[in-house]
C-alpha positions, 0 to 999 in steps of 0.5 A: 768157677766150680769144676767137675770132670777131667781137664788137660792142658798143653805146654809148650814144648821144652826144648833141650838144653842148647849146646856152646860152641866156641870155635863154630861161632857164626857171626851173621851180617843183615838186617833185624826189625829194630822198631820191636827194641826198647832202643832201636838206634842201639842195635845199628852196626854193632856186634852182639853176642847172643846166647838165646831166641829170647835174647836176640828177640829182646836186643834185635827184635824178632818177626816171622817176616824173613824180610828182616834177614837176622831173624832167618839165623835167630830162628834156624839158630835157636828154633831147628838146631838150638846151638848158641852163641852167635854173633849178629850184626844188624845194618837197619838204621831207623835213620836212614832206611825208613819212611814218613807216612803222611797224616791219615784218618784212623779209626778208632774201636773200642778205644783202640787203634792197630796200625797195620803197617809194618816196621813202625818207630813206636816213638815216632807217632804223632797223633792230632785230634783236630779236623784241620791237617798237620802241615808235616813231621821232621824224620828226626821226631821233632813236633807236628806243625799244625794250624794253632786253630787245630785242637791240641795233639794228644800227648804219649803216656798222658793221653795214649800208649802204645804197644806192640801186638803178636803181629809185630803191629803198634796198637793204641790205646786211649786213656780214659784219663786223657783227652782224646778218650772219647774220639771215634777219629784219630788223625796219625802219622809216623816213620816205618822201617823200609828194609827194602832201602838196605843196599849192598854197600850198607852190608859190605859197611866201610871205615870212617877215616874221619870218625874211626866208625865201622859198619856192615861187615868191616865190624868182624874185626870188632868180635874178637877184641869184644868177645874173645870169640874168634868167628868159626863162620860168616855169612849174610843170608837174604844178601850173599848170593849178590857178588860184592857182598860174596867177595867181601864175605871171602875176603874177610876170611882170612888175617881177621885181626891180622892172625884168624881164619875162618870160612864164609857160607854163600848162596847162589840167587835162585832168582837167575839161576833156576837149573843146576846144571847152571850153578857151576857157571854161576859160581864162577862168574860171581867169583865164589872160588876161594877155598873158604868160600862154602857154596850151596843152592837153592833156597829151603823152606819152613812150611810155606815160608823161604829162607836162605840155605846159609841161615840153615847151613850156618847153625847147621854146621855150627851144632855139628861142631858144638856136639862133637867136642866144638872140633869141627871135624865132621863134615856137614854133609848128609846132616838133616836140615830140619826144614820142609823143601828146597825152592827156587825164589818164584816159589818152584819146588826143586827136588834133585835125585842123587845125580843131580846132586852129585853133578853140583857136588861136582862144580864145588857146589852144596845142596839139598837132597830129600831122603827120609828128610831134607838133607845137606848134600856136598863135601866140596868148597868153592874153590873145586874142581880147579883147586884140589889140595885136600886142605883147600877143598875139603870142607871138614879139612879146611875148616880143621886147618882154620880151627887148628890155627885159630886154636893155637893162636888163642891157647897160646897168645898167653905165653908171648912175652916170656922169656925167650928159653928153651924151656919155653919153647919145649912147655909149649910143643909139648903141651901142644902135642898133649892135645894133638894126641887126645884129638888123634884117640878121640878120632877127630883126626889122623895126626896133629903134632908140632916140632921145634926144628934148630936148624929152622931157627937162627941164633939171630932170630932167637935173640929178637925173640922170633920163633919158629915151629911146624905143625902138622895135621892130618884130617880125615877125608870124607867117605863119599863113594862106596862101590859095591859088586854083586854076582849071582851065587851059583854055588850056594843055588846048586848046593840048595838045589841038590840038598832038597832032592836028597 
């Protein structure tokens, strides 16, 4: 086309390189809309460690439906807060938790044919050009059983293929080479994903004593042999503010692997709990007590659209350890949330002025407050106000006692098995207190030493190869309250005063 006068264009917006993190690892437990995959029973109950929006969307599917609970982590992952890696776990089995559409008259335009049905198996479409109706389809895919009078049905890649558009709707579209090229008409049926079908118990999943197989959130135990990553966070928005799922997440947080800690995010259900002055009940009635157990209400939004606070607070919180050396000792509290508004689910705007805020703070209870942005307001895990050991129920505490421990263990898993001298011992206390020292310079914390006590250690233990050493550390509270007084200053009005008559 012959060009003359002035054009602009826009670009998408470059977004900043995303930050690593290895000791805030979220690793996230729902469900993801599988039909969008290549392959979509390869993504049931299994770990995968992710690095990208373009990844998870390749290996998950994506969709602006948060029905498909994943993708409220994808997008606040790598959309608001661009952190990486996480770990997803997805429970959707095409198997299990979808339906059969019964055969119905489609129209065809233009060759084509959208079907406007969500969560469609691309392979699980049959298509029929006869008049006369198909008898039905077996969920495993198997062929359409028809009258033998009927017309053939038209065959995938030979007559038709199918796409997937930015809807996340299949369309078909006729081969002018195929048979069926012509028709006005088609007679279809498939399989749909019903997310709705996912129960609880898929996400708290279980062990197969007969087949060694491990679904929903008992897949933890799989990240660190798998990943060598060891989780910093857990959660399952759109499915923690239900109580068993709640106890299974803070059951998890403790001996994973038998040696690891780490800290569980849940929600409170905005659809019984519309006040804040009843989410300390609520907290206790579900049990949300254990100091690993981060707690927070209500829902937030993206424009007009819901999502879980733990999506948000999850690679919230997971950024603020990537920027900070991944030491997760700044506590994710006042931080900006990058959304638009708190909500309770019916869609009733929740606006809490400090007080309010204060009051939840208060039954160990994470919110929202709007100030100059919407922001996480809470320093308090679950466990307060009827726990109140500062390692327990100070969020940035906690999570350093978590991150110590898992530290050691991993920098030091290495020396097991060396022979059992002094001189190994001595390498790994003082090693250990070379880093403890740079975590105190760079302000991460107070102190962080180890000793190597004799007395703690028997010459009976030695010999067996047991040993024994203390750690101690010091984080830093938060600085939550600050009073200050003023007074009029008459003095200084008097000075004023008599310095003009002059």
């Amino acid at each position: 086309m012959y060009k003359h006068g002035i054009e602009v264009e826009e670009k998408r917006t470059a977004y900043e390189r995303p930050l690593a993190t290895e000791y805030g690892v979220q690793v996230i437990i729902g469900t993801a809309p599988v039909h969008l995959t290549a392959d979509p029973s390869a993504a049931v109950n299994r770990p995968f460690l992710l690095n990208s929006f373009s990844e998870a969307e390749a290996v998950l599917g994506y969709t602006d439906d948060w029905s498909y609970t994943l993708c409220q982590s994808m997008y606040a992952s790598w959309q608001i807060f661009n952190v990486y890696p996480a770990v997803f776990i997805n429970v959707l089995d095409p198997e299990k938790h979808s339906k059969v559409q019964e055969e119905k008259s489609v129209s065809v335009i233009n060759h084509q044919v959208e079907i406007e049905q969500g969560g469609v198996l691309v392979n699980s479409i049959a298509i029929n050009q006869g008049a006369k109706s198909i008898v039905g389809m077996a969920l495993a895919g198997t062929a359409l059983v028809g009258d033998e009078s009927a017309a053939p049905a038209l065959v995938l890649d030979e007559d038709y293929i199918v796409s997937t558009n930015e809807a996340g709707h299949a369309v078909i579209t006729l081969l002018s080479t195929g048979k069926g090229y012509d028709l006005e008409e088609l007679k279809v049926t498939y399989r749909y994903l019903d997310p709705t079908m996912v129960t609880e118990e898929d996400i708290i999943g279980a062990y197969n004593m007969e087949t060694g197989e491990e679904t929903g959130i008992e897949l933890i135990r799989q990240v660190y042999p798998l990943f060598h990553v060891s989780p910093g966070l857990i959660l399952a928005p759109g499915w923690s503010q239900k109580p068993n799922v709640g106890a299974a997440l803070q059951e998890k947080c403790s001996e994973i692997n038998g040696v690891f800690r780490c800290e569980c995010v849940l929600d409170l259900d905005t659809s019984e709990i519309t006040k804040y002055t009843e989410c300390g009940a609520a907290k206790k009635k579900n049990g949300y007590t254990d100091p690993h157990s981060i707690v927070l209400w209500p829902e937030l939004l993206i424009a007009d659209k819901h999502i879980s606070y733990s999506a948000v607070y999850g690679a919230m919180a997971s950024y603020y350890t990537a920027t900070n050396g991944d030491v997760p000792y700044i506590y994710p509290s006042n931080k900006l949330l990058g959304v638009d508004g708190a909500t309770l689910a019916d869609g009733t705007e929740i606006t809490l002025d400090p007080p309010q805020a204060a009051y939840l703070n208060g039954d160990g209870i994470v919110t929202a407050i709007n100030d100059g942005g919407f922001r996480s307001w809470g320093n308090n895990t679950g466990c307060y106000p009827e726990n109140t050991d500062p390692k327990d129920y100070r969020i940035g505490c906690r999570r350093m006692f978590s991150f110590v421990a898992n530290y050691f263990i991993r920098q030091y898993q290495q020396r097991l098995d060396s022979p059992m001298n002094r001189r190994t011992i001595d390498d790994i206390v003082n090693s250990f207190n070379i880093w403890g020292n740079s975590l105190v310079s760079q302000g991460m914390c107070a102190g962080l030493r180890m000793e190597y006590d004799e007395s703690e250690n028997s010459e009976e233990d030695l010999l067996n190869g047991h040993v024994k050493v203390q750690i101690y550390l010091a984080p830093y509270t938060p600085l939550e309250y600050i009073q200050a007084s003023e007074e009029f200053d008459m003095t200084t009005l008097q000075a004023a005063i008599v310095g003009e008559e002059e």
